[in-house]
C-alpha positions in Angstrom: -58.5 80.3 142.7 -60.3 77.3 143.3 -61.1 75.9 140.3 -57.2 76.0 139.7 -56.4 74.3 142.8 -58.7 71.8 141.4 -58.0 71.9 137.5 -53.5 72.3 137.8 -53.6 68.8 139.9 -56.3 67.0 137.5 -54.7 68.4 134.3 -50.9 66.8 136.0 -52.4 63.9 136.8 -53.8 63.9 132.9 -50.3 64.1 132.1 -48.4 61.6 134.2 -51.6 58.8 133.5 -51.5 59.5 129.4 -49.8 56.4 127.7 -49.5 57.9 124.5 -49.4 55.0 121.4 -48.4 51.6 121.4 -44.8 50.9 121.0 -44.5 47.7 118.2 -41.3 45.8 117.9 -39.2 46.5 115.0 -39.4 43.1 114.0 -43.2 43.2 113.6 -43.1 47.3 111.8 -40.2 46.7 109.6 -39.8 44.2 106.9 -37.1 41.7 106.8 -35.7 42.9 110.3 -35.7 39.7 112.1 -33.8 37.9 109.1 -31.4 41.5 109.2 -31.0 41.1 113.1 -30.7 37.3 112.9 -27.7 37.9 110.2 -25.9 40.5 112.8 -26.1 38.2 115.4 -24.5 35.0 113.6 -21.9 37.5 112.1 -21.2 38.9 115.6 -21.1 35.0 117.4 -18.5 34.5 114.6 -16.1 37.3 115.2 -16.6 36.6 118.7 -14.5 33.3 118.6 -12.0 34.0 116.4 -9.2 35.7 119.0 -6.8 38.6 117.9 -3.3 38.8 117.1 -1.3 39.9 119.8 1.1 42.7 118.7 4.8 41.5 119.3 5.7 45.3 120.0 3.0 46.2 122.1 3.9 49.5 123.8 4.7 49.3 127.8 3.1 51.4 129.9 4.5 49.9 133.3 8.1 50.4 133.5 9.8 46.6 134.9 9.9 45.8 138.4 13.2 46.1 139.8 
């Protein structure tokens, strides 16, 4: 009994300190994903300024103040 009082804590503690393997950027593990990431983010700054059409018959979902 207690060399598992001793061992359960050590063997949690084992658990909760492991820092299992180094996480890398995608941008250094994949090939060509910084120019991929670089071409979303100019296309997405240029949607981004370009506004939308309004729609003329837009559908009302407050009825008018009386």
């Amino acid at each position: 009994m207690k060399s598992l009082a001793f061992t359960l804590p050590v063997a949690i503690a084992l658990v909760y300190l492991h820092t299992g393997c180094e996480r890398h950027p995608a941008s250094q593990t994949i090939p060509q994903y910084a120019e991929k990431l670089e071409k979303q983010e100019a296309q997405g700054k240029e949607k981004a300024t370009h506004s939308e059409p309004a729609d003329s018959q837009a559908p009302s979902y407050f009825p008018p103040k009386n």
